[in-house]
N, CA, C, O and CB atoms as a CASP TS submission, in Angstrom:
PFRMAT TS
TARGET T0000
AUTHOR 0000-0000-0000
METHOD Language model
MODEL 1
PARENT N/A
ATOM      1  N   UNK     1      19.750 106.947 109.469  1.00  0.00           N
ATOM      2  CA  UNK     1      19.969 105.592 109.973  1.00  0.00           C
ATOM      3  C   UNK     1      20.225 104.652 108.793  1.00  0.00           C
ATOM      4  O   UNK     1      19.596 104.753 107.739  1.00  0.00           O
ATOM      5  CB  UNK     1      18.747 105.106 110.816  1.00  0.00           C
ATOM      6  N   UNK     2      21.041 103.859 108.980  1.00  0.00           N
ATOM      7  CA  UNK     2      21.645 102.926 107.770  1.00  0.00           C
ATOM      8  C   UNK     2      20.507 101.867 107.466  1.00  0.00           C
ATOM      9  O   UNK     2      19.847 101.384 108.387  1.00  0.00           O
ATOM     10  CB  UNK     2      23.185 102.060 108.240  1.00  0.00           C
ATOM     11  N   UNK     3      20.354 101.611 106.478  1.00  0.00           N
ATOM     12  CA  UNK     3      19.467 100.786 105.803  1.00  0.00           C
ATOM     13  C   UNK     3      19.857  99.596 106.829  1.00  0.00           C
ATOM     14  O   UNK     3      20.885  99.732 107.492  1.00  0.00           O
ATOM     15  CB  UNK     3      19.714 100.585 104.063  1.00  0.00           C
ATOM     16  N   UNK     4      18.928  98.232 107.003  1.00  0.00           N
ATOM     17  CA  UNK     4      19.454  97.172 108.102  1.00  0.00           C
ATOM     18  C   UNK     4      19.173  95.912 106.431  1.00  0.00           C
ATOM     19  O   UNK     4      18.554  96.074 105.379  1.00  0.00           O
ATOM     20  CB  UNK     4      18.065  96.920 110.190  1.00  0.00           C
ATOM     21  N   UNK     5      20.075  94.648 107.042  1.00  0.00           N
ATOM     22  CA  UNK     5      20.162  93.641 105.898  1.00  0.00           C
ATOM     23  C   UNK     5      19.985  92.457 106.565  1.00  0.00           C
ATOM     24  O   UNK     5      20.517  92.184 107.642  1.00  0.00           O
ATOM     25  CB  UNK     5      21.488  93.626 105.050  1.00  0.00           C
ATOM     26  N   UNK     6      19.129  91.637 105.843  1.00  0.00           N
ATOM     27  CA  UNK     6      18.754  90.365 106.621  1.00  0.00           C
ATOM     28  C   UNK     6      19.003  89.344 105.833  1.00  0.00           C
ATOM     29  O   UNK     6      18.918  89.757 104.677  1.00  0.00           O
ATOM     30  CB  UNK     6      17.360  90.254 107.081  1.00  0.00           C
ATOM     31  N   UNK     7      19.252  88.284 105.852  1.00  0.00           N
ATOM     32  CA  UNK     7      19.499  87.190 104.565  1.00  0.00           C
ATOM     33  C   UNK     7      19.572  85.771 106.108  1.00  0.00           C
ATOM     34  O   UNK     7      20.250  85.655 107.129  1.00  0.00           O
ATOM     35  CB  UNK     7      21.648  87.614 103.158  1.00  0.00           C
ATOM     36  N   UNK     8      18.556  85.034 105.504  1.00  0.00           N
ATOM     37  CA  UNK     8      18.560  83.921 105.915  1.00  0.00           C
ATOM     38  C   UNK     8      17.788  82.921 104.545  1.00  0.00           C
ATOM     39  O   UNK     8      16.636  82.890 104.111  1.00  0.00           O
ATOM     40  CB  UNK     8      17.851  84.012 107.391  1.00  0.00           C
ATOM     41  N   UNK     9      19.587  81.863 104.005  1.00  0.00           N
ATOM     42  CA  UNK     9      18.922  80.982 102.932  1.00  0.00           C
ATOM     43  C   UNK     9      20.550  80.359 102.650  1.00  0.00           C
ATOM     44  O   UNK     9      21.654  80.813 102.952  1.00  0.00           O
ATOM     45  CB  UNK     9      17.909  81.945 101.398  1.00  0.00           C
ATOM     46  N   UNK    10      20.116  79.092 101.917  1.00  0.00           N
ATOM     47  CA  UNK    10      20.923  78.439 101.561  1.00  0.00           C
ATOM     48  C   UNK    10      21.575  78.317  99.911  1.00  0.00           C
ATOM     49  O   UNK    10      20.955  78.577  98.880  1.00  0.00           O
ATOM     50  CB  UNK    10      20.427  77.494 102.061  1.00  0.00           C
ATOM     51  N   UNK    11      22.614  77.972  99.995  1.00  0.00           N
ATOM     52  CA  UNK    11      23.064  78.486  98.183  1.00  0.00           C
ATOM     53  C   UNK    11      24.274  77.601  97.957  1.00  0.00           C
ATOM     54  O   UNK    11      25.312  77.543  98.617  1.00  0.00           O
ATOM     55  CB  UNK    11      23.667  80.476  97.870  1.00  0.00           C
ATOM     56  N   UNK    12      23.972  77.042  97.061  1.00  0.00           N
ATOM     57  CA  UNK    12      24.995  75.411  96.740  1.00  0.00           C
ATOM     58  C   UNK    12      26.133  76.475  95.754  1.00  0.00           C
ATOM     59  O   UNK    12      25.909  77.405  94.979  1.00  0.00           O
ATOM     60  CB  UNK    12      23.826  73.534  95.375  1.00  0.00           C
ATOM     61  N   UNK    13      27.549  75.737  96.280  1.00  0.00           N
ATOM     62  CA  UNK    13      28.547  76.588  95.917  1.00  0.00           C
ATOM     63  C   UNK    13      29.197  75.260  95.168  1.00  0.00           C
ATOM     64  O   UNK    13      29.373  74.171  95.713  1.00  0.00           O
ATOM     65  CB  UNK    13      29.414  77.492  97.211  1.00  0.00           C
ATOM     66  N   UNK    14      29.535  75.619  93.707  1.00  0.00           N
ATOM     67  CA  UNK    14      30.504  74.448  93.274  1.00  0.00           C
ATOM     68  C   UNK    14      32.122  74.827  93.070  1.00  0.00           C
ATOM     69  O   UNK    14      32.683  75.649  92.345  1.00  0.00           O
ATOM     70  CB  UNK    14      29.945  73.871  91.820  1.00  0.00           C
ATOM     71  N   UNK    15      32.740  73.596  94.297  1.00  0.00           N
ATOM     72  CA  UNK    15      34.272  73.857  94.436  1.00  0.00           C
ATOM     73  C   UNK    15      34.928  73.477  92.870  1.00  0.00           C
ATOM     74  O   UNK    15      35.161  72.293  92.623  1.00  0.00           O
ATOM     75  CB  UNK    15      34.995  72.761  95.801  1.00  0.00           C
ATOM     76  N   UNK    16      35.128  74.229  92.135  1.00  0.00           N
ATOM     77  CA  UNK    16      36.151  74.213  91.509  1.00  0.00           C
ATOM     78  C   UNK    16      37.486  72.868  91.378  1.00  0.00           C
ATOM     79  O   UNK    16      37.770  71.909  90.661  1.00  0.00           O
ATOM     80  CB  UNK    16      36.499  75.339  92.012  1.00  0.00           C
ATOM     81  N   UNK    17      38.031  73.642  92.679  1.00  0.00           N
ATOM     82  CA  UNK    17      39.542  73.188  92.821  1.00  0.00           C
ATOM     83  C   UNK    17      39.093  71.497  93.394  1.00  0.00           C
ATOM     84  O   UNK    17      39.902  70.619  93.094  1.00  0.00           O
ATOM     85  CB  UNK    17      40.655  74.385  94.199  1.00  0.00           C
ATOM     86  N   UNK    18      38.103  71.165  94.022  1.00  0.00           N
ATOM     87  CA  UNK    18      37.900  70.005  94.465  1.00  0.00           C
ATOM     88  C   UNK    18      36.860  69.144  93.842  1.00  0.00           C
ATOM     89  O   UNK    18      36.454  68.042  94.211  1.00  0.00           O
ATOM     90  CB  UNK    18      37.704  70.154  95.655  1.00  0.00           C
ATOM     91  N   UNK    19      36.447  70.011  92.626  1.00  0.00           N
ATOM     92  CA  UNK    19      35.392  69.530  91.708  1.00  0.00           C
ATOM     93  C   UNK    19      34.424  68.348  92.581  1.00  0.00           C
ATOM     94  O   UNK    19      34.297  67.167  92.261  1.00  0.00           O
ATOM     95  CB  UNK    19      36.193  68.840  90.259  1.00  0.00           C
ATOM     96  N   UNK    20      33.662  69.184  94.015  1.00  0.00           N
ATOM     97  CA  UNK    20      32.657  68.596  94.606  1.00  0.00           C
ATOM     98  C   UNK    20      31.681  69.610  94.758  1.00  0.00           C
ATOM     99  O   UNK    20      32.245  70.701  94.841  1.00  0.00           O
ATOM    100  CB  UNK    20      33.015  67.961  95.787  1.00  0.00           C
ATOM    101  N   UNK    21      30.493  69.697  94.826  1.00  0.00           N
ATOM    102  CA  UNK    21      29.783  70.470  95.132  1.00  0.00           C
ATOM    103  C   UNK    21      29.420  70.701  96.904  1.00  0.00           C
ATOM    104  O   UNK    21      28.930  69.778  97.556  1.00  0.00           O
ATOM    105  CB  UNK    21      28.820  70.115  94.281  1.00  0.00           C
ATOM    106  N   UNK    22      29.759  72.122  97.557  1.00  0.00           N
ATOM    107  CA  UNK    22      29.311  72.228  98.494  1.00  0.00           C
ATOM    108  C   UNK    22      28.034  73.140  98.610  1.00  0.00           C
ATOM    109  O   UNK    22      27.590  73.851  97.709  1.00  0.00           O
ATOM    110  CB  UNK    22      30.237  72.461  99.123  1.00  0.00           C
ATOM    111  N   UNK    23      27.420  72.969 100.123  1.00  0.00           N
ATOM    112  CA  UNK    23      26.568  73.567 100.612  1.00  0.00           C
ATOM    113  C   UNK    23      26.698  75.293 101.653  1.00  0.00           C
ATOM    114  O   UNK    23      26.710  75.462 102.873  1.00  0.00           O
ATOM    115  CB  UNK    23      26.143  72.419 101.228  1.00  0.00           C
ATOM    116  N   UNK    24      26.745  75.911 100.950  1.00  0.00           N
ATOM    117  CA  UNK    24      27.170  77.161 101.889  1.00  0.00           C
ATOM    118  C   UNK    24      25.696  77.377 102.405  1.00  0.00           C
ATOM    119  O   UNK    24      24.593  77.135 101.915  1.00  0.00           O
ATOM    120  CB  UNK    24      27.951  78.689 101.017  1.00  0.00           C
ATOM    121  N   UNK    25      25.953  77.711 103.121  1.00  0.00           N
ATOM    122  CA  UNK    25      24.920  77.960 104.579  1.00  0.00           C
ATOM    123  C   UNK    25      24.872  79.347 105.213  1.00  0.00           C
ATOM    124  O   UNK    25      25.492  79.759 106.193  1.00  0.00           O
ATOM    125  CB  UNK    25      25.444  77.011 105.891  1.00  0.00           C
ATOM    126  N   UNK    26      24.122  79.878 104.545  1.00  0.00           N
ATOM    127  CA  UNK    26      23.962  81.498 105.089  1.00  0.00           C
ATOM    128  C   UNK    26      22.994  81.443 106.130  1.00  0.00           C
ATOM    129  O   UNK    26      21.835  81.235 105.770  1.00  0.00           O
ATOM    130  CB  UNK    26      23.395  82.659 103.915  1.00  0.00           C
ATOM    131  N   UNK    27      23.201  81.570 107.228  1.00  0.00           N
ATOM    132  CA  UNK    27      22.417  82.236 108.099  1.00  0.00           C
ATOM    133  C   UNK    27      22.513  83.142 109.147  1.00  0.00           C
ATOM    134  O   UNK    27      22.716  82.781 110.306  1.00  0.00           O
ATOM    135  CB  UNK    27      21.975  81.597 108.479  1.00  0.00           C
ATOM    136  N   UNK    28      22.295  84.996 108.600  1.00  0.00           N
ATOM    137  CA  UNK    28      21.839  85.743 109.007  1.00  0.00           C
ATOM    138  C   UNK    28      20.955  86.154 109.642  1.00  0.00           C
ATOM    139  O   UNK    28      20.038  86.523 108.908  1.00  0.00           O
ATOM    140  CB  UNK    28      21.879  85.986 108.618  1.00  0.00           C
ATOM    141  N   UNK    29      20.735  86.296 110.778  1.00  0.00           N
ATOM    142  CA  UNK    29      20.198  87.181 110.974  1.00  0.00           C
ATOM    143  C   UNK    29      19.915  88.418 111.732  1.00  0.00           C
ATOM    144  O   UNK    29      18.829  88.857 112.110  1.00  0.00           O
ATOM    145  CB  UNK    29      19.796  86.810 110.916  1.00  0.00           C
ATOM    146  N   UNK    30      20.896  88.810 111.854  1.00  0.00           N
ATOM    147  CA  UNK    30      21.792  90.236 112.980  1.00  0.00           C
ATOM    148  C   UNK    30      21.232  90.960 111.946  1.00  0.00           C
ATOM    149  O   UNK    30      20.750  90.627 110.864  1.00  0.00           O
ATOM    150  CB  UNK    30      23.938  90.483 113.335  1.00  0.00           C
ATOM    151  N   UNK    31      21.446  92.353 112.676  1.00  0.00           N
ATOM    152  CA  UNK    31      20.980  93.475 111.950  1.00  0.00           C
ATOM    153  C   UNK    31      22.372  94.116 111.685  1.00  0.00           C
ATOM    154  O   UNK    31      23.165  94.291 112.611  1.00  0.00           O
ATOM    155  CB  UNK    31      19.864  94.427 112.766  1.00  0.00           C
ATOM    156  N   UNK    32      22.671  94.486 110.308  1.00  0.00           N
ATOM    157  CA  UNK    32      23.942  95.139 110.427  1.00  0.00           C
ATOM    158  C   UNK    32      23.689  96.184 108.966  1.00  0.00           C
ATOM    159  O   UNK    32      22.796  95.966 108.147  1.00  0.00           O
ATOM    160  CB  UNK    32      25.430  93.881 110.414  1.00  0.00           C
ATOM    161  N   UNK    33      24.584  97.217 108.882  1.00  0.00           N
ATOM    162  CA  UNK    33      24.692  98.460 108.156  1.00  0.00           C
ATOM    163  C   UNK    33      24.730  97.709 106.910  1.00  0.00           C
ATOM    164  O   UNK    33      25.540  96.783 106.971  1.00  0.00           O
ATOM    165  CB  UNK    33      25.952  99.511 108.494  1.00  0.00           C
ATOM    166  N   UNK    34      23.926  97.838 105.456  1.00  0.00           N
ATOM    167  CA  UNK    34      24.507  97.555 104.520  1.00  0.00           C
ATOM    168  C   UNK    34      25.567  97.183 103.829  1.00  0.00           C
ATOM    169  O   UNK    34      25.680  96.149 103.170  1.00  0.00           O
ATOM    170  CB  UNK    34      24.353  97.939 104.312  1.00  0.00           C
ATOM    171  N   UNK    35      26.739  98.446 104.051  1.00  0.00           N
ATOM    172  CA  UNK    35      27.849  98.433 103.937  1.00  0.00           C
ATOM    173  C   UNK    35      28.942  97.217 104.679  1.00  0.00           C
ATOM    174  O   UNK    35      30.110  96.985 104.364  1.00  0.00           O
ATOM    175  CB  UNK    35      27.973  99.637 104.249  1.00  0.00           C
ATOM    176  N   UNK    36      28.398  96.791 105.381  1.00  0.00           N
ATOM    177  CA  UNK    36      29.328  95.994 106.342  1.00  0.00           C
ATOM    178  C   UNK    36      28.950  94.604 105.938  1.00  0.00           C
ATOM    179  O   UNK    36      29.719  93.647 105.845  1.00  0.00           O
ATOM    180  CB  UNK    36      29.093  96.285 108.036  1.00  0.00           C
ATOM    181  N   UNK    37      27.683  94.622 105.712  1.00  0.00           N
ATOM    182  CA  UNK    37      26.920  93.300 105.453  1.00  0.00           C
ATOM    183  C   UNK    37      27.989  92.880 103.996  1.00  0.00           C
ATOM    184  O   UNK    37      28.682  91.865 103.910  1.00  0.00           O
ATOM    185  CB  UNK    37      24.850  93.586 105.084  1.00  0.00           C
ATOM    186  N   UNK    38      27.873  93.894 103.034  1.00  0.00           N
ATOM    187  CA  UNK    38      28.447  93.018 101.988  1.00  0.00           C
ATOM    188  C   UNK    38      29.699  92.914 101.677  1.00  0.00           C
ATOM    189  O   UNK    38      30.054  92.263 100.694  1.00  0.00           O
ATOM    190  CB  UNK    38      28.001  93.237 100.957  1.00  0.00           C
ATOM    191  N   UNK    39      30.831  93.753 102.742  1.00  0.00           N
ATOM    192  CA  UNK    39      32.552  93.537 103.131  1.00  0.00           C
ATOM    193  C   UNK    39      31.900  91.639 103.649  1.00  0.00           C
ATOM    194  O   UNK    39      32.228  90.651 102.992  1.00  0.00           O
ATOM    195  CB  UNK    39      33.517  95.107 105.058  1.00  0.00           C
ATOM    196  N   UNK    40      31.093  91.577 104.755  1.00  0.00           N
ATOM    197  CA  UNK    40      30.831  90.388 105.373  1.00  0.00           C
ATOM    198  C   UNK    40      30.680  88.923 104.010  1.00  0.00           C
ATOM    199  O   UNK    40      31.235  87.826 104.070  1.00  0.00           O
ATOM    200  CB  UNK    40      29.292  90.768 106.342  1.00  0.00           C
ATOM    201  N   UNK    41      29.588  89.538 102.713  1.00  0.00           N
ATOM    202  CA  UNK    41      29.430  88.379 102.092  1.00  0.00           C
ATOM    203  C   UNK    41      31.372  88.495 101.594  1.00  0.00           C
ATOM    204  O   UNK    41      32.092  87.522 101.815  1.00  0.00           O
ATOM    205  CB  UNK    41      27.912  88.408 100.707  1.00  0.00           C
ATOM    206  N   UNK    42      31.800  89.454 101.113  1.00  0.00           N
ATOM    207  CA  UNK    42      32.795  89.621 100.291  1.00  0.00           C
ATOM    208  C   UNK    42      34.194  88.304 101.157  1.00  0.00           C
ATOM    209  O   UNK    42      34.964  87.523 100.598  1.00  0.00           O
ATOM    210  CB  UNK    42      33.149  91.599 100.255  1.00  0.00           C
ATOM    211  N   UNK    43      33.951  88.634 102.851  1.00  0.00           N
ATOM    212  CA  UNK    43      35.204  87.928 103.201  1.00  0.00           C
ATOM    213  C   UNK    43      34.133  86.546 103.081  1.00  0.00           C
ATOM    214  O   UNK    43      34.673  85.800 103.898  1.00  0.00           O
ATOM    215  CB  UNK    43      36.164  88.407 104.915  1.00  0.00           C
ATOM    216  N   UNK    44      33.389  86.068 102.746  1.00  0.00           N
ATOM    217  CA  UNK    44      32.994  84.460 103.019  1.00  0.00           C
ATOM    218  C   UNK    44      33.260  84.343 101.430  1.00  0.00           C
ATOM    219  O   UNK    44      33.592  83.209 101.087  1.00  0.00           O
ATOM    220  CB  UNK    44      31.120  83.934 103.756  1.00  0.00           C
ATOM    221  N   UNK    45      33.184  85.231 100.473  1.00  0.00           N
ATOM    222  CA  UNK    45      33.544  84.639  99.300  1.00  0.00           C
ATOM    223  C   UNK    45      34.940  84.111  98.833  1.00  0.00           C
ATOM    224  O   UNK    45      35.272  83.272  97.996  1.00  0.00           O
ATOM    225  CB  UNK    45      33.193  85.444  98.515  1.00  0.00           C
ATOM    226  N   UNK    46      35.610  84.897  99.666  1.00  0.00           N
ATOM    227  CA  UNK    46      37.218  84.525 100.181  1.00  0.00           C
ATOM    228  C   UNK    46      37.794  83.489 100.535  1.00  0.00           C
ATOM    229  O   UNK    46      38.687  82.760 100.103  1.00  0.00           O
ATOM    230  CB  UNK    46      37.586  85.034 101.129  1.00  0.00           C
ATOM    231  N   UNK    47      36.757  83.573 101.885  1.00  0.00           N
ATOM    232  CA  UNK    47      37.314  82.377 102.370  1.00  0.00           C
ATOM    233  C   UNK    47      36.799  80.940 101.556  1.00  0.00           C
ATOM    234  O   UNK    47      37.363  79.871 101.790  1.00  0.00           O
ATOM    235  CB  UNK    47      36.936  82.356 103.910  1.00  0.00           C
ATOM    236  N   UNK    48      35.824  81.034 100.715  1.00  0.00           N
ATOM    237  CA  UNK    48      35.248  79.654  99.945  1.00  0.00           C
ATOM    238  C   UNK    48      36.904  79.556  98.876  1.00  0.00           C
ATOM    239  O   UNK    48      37.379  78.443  98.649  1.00  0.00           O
ATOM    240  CB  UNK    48      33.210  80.025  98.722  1.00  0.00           C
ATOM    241  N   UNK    49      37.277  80.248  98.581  1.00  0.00           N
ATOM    242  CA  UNK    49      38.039  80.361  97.391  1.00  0.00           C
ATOM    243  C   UNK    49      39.246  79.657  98.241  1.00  0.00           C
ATOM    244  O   UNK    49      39.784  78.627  97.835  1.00  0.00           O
ATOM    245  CB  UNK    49      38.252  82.019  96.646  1.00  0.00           C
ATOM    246  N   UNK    50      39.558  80.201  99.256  1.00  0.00           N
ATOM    247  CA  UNK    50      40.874  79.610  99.900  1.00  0.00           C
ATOM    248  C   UNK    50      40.777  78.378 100.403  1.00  0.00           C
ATOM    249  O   UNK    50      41.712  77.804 100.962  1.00  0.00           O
ATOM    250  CB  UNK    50      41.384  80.362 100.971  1.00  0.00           C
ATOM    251  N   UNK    51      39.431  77.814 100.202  1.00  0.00           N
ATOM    252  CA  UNK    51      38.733  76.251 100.714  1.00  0.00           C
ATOM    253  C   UNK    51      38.618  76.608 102.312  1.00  0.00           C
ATOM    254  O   UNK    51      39.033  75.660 102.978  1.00  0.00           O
ATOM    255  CB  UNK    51      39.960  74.555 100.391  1.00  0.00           C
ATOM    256  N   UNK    52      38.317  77.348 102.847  1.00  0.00           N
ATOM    257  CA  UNK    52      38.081  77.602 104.378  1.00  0.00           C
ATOM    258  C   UNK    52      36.922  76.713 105.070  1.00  0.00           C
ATOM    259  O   UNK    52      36.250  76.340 104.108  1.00  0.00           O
ATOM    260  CB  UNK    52      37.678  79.165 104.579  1.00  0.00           C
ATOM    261  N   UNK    53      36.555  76.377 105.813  1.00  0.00           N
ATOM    262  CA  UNK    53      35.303  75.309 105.864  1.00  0.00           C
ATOM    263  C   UNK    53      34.456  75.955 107.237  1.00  0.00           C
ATOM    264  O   UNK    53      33.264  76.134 107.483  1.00  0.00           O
ATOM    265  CB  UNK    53      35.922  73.378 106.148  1.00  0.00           C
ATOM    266  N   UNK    54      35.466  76.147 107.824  1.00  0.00           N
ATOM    267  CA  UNK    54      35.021  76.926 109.705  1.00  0.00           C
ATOM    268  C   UNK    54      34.120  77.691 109.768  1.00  0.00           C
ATOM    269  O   UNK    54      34.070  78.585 108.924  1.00  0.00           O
ATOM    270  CB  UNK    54      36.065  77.927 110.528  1.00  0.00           C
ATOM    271  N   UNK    55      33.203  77.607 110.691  1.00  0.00           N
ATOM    272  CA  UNK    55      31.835  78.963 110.364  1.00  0.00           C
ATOM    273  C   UNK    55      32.392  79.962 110.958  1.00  0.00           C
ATOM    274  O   UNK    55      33.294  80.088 111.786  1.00  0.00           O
ATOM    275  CB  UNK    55      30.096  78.827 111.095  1.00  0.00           C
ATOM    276  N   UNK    56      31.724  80.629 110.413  1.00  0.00           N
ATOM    277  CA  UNK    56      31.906  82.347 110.656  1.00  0.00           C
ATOM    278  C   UNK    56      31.518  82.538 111.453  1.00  0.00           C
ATOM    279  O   UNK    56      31.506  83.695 111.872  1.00  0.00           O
ATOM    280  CB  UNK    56      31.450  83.360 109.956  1.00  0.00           C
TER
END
């Protein structure tokens, strides 16, 4: 059985391109496969980069 991943917390992200500081807002808390969990952080790191704002 796949390890399960939980993350509930908040983590100040500084925009670069808009030289403002935002608030990314993690809150997890589904149970999901390791592996999937961190494709999951990988596309929100994406989308911060492309300035995406919409929740997940």
């Amino acid at each position: 059985m796949p390890r399960r991943a939980y993350v509930e917390d908040a983590v100040p992200i500084w925009n670069e391109d808009r030289l403002e500081r935002l608030q990314l807002f993690v809150r997890v808390r589904a149970e999901v496969p390791a592996p999937h969990f961190a494709m999951l952080l990988e596309v929100g790191a994406v989308a911060l980069e492309q300035g995406l704002t919409a929740p997940v």
